[in-house]
N, C-alpha and C positions, 0 to 999 in steps of 0.2 A: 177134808180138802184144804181147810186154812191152817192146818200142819205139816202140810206138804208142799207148801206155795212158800211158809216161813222157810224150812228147809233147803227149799230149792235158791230163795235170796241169800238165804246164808251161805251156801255155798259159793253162790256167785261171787259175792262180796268176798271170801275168803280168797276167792282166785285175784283179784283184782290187783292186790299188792305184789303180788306172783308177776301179773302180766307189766305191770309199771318196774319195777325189777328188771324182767327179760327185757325192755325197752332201750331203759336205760345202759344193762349191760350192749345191748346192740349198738345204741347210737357213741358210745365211751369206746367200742373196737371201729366203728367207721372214722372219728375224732383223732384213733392214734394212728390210721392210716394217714388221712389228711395232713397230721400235726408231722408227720415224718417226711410225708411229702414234699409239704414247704418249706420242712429243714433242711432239705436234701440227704435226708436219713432213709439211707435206703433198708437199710435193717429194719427199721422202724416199722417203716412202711410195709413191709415181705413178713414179717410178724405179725402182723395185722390179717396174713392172707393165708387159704388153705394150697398148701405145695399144686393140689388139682385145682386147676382156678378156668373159669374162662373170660375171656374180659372182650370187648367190644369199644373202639376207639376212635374218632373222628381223624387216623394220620394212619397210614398205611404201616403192616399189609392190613389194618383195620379189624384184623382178629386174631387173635391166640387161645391156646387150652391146652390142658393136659398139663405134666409133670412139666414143675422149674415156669411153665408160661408168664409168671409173675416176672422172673428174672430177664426173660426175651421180650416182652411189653417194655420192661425199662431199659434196655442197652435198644430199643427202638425209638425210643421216646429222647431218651438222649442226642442219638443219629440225629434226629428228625429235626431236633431245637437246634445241635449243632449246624445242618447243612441252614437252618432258615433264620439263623442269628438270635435264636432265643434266649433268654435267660432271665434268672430271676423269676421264674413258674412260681405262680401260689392259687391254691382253689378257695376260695369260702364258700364256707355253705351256709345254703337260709334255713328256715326253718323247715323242719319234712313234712311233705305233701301227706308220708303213706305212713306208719311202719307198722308191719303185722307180724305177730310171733304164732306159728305153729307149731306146738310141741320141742322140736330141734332145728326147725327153719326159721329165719325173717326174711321178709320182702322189704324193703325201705328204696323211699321215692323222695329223692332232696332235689331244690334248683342249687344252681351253684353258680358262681362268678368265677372268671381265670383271667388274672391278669397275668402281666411278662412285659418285660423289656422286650423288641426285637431291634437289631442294629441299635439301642441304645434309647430308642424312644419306648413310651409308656402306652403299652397296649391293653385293652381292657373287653374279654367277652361277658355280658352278661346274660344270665336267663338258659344258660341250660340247664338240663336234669340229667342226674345219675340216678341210675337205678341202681341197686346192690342186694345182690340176696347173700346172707348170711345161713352158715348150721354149726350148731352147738357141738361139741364133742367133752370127752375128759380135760382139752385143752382151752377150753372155752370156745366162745363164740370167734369165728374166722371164715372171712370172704371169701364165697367159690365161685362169684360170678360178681358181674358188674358190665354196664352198657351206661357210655358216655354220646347225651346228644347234644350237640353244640348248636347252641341258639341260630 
């Protein structure tokens, strides 16, 4: 029995640096999303995402998916800043609540902060959460979903 128990920790332990690895790699593909985001690097940010994405958004029509959805979320997001005088968008993120690696999936749960200028004054939301599931492929790790809730 206590060569079965070593066995079983050894193994555990073996996976461990596996699973801090996949973390890592998830939380470095959400990071170059955000970092392209606040560039206004939209390349950036659409590399970061899988072509089938679905995303969920506190600015109308408030949802998108399927093929290119990455690229119709951002010429709405655009719309949206432009008609309400936005600019200057940058999200931070805090530390994550969540992130779970399954096999070829993650789940990751951050709060986040969104500042902006609008008309020229300094606007600041704090306290909400993104969720973002992630799956792994030959391309690596790339976002197919996400749900933005605004504090």
């Amino acid at each position: 029995m206590r060569k079965i128990f070593i066995a079983a920790a050894l193994c555990a332990l073996m996976h461990v640096p596996s699973l801090a690895q996949d973390n890592a790699a998830v939380m470095a593909r959400v990071q170059q999303f955000v970092g392209g985001f606040n560039r206004g690097d939209t390349k950036a940010a659409a590399a970061a995402c899988a072509d089938q994405i679905s995303i969920i958004d506190d600015f109308p029509p408030h949802a998108w998916s399927g093929a290119g959805a990455f690229e119709k979320w951002m010429n709405d997001f655009d719309a949206d800043s432009k008609k309400n005088g936005i600019a200057d968008a940058v999200v931070t993120l805090g530390k994550p609540r969540h992130v779970a690696v399954t096999g070829d999936r993650a789940y990751v749960v951050v709060p986040a902060d969104y500042t902006y200028k609008q008309n020229g004054k300094a606007m600041k939301e704090t306290g909400s959460i993104w969720t973002i599931v992630l799956q792994k492929s030959a391309a690596g790790w790339r976002i197919v979903a996400w749900a933005w809730a605004q504090n």
